[in-house]
C-alpha positions in Angstrom: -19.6 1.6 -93.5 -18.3 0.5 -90.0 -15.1 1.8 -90.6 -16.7 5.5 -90.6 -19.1 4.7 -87.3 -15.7 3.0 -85.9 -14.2 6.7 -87.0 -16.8 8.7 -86.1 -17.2 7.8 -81.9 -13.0 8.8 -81.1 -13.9 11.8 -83.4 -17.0 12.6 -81.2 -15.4 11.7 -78.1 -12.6 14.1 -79.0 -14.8 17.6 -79.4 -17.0 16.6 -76.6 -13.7 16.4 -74.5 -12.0 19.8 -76.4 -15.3 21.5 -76.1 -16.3 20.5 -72.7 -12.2 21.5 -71.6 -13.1 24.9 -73.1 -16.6 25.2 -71.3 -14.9 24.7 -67.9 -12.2 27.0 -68.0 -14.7 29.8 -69.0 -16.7 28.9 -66.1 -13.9 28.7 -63.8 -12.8 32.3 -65.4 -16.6 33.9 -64.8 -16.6 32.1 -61.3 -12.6 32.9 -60.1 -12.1 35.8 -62.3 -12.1 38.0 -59.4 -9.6 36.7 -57.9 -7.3 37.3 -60.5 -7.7 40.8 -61.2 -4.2 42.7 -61.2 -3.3 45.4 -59.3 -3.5 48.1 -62.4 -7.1 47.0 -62.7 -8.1 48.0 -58.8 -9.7 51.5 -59.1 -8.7 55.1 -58.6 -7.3 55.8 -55.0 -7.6 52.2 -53.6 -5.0 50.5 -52.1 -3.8 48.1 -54.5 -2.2 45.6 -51.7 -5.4 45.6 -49.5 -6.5 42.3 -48.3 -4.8 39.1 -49.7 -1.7 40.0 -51.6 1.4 41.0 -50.1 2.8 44.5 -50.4 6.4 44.7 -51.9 7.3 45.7 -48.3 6.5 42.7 -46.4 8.4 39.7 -46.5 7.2 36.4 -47.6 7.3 35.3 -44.0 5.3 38.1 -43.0 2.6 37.5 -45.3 2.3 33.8 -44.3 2.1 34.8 -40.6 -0.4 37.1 -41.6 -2.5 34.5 -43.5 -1.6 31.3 -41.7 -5.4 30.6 -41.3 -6.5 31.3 -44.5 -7.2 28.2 -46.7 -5.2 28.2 -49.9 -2.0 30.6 -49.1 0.0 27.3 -48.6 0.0 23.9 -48.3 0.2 24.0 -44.4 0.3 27.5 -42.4 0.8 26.3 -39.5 4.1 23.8 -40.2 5.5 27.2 -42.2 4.8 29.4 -39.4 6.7 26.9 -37.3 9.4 26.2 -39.6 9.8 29.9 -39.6 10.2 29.7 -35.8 12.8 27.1 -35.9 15.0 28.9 -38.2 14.7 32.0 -36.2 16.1 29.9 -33.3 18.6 28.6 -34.8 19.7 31.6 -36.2 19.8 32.6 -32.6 21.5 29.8 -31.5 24.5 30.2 -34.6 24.9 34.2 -33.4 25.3 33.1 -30.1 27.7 30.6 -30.9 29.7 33.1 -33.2 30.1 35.1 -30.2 31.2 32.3 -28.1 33.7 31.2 -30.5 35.2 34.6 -31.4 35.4 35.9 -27.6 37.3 32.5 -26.1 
C-alpha cells in the first residue's frame, strides 16, 4: 500500500502542474489576446498598421525612434536610439573619409 501513496503524490503533483500550465496560458490568452490580433483580423476600412506595429514602409529604426518610450518595444529605447546615432556618425565620418582618400 505505500508504494501506491508513494505513486500517487508525483502523479498528483504532475496534473496539478500540466493543468495549472494550461490554466495560465488561457488566462494569459483572454487577458493578452488583444494584443495579438493579426492584421487580417482588424476590420473593414481600418488601417491595419495604426498604432503599435510598423508599416512595411518604415524601417526598423524608424519604428524604434517612434516607440523609444514605450515599455516593451526593446530591451532599452534609449541605448538603441543612441546606437542608431552613432552609426549614423560614423557613417558620416567613413563618407567623409572616402572622399578624402579618393580626392588626395
Amino acid at each position: 500500500m505505500s508504494d501506491a501513496w508513494g505513486l500517487l503524490i508525483p502523479l498528483t503533483a504532475l496534473v496539478v502542474i500540466v493543468l495549472g500550465g494550461m490554466a495560465v496560458m488561457k488566462l494569459q490568452k483572454s487577458l493578452f489576446g488583444a494584443l495579438g490580433t493579426r492584421t487580417s483580423d482588424t476590420a473593414p476600412g481600418a488601417s491595419p498598421f495604426s498604432g503599435f506595429q510598423q508599416s512595411p514602409q518604415e524601417s526598423r529604426e524608424d519604428f524604434v525612434r517612434r516607440h523609444w518610450q514605450r515599455p516593451g518595444v526593446v530591451a532599452d529605447g534609449v541605448t538603441l536610439v543612441d546606437l542608431y546615432d552613432r552609426i549614423r556618425a560614423l557613417e558620416e565620418r567613413l563618407a567623409e573619409a572616402e572622399r578624402r582618400s579618393g580626392t588626395a
